[in-house]
N, C-alpha and C positions, 0 to 999 in steps of 0.2 A: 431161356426158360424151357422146361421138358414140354413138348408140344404133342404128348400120346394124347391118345384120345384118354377119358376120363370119365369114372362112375362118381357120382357125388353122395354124400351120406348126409342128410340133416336130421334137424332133432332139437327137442327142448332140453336141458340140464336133466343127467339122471337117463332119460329116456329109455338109453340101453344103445347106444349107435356103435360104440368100441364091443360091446359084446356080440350083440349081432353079424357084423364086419367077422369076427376072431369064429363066430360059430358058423359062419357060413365060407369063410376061406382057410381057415386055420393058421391065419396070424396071428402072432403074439401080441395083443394092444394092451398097453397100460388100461386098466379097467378099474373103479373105486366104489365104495358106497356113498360116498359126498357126488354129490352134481360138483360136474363142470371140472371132472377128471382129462378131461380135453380140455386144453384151454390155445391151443395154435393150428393152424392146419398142417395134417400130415398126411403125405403121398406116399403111394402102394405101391410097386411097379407087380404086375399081376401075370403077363405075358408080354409080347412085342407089341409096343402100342397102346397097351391099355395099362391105366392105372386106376386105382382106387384113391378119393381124395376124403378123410375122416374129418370133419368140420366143429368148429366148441359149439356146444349148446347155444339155441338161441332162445334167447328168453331169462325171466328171471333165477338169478342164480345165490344162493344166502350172502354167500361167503362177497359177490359183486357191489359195485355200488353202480346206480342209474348209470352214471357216465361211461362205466365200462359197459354193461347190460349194453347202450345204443352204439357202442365204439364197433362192440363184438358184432352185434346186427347188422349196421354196415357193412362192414367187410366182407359178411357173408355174402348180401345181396350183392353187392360190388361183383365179388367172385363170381358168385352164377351168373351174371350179366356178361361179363368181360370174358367167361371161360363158357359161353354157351353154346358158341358152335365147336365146341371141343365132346362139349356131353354128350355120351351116347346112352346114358340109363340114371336116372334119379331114383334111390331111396331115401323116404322120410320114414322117419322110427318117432314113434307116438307111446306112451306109457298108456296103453288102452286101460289099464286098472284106476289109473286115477281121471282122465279124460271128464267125464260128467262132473266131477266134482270142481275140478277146474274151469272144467266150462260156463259151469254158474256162476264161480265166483267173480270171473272176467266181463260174464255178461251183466252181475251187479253195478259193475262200476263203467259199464256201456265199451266193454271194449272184445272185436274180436276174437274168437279162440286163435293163439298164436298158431296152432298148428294147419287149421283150416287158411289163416291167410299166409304160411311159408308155402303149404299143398298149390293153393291158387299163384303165387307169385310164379314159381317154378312152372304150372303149367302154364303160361302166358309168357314166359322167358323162353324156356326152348321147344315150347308147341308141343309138350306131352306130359301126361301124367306121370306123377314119379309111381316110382312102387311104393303102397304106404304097410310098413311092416307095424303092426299092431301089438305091440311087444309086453310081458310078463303077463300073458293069461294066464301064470299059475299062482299070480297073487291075488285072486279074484274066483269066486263060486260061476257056475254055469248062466245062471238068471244074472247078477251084474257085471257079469260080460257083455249078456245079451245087450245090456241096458246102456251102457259105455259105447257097444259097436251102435246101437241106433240113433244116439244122441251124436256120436260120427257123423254115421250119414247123412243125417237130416242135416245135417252143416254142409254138407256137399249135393245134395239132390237139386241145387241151381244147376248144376254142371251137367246135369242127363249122362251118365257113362255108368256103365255094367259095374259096379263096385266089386265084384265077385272075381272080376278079372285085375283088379289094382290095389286091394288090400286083402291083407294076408295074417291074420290071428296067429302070433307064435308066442315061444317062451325059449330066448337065449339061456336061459339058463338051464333047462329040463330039457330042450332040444327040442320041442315038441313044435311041431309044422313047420320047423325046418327044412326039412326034406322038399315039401312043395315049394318055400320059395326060393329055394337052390334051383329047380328043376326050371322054376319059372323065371330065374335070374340068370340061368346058363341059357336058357330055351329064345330067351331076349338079344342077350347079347350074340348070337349063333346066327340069328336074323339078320343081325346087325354087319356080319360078313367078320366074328372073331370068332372062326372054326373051333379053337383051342382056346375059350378066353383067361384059363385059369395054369397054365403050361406050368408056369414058375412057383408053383407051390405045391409039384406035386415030387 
């Protein structure tokens, strides 16, 4: 098995994880408007050593039925556990446009937001915060953003850490804040002792 070190990508169905990945490295990923257009895991090789690993959606998916939904869940966690001293950077990609609405309906039926407890498991697996990319603010007016980012946070304010520095409001699609978390995804991994961490795609 490839033993490079490894950036991880999670995400709910839809989220935007293959678009994000293809707008911030300029890989070609299979990308769809149906959730759960990823449905295996697929590795990057990005430079010497490092790769990118795209993961399927975790969470409810239409087209799934339960037993695959917790087969897929598994795995994932599985992966980040077994491949966690390989992780040098976690992104989680969040549908910030729908997040509130989804969060009520989860907390109706008394169950965590999927994405607060993927954020938590990962930090408690390799002892750091992933990056959480905040994705399609441009489906979304300025006031229910706002309203989606605080209903975020308050999901995470157990945790005491600078949110400013760990999630990142963008739009794969319009490209828009982009740039910042390129800067801050390169600025990471440079720390991390990978000079060049993007060699192979240029």
């Amino acid at each position: 098995m490839d033993k490079d070190s490894i950036i991880v990508f999670t995400g709910r169905p839809n989220a935007g994880k293959s678009s994000v990945i293809s707008c911030l490295t300029r890989l070609k990923l299979p990308v769809g408007k149906s959730p759960g257009t990823t449905t295996r895991f697929r590795r990057y090789k990005i430079s010497k050593g490092l790769s990118i690993v795209d993961m399927p959606g975790y969470g409810r998916k239409k087209s799934g039925s339960k037993k695959w939904e917790e087969l897929v869940k598994d795995r994932i966690l599985e992966f980040i556990e077994e491949n966690s001293g390989l992780i040098v950077l976690s992104l989680h990609v969040i549908n910030i446009s729908t997040f509130l609405e989804v969060e009520r309906r989860l907390s109706k039926k008394g169950y965590l937001s999927l994405d607060i407890e993927m954020v938590d498991y990962v930090r408690k697996t390799i002892d750091e915060y992933p990056v959480i990319v905040a994705n399609k603010i441009d489906k979304v007016g300025r006031i229910e953003l706002e309203n989606n980012l605080v209903a975020f946070y308050d999901g995470l304010k157990m945790w005491r850490t600078n949110l400013e520095d760990v999630v990142f409001p963008v739009s794969a699609k319009t490209g828009e804040g982009m740039g910042l978390l390129k800067r801050h995804v390169h600025n990471r991994l440079v720390d991390k002792g990978f000079l060049r961490p993007f060699d192979y795609l240029r």
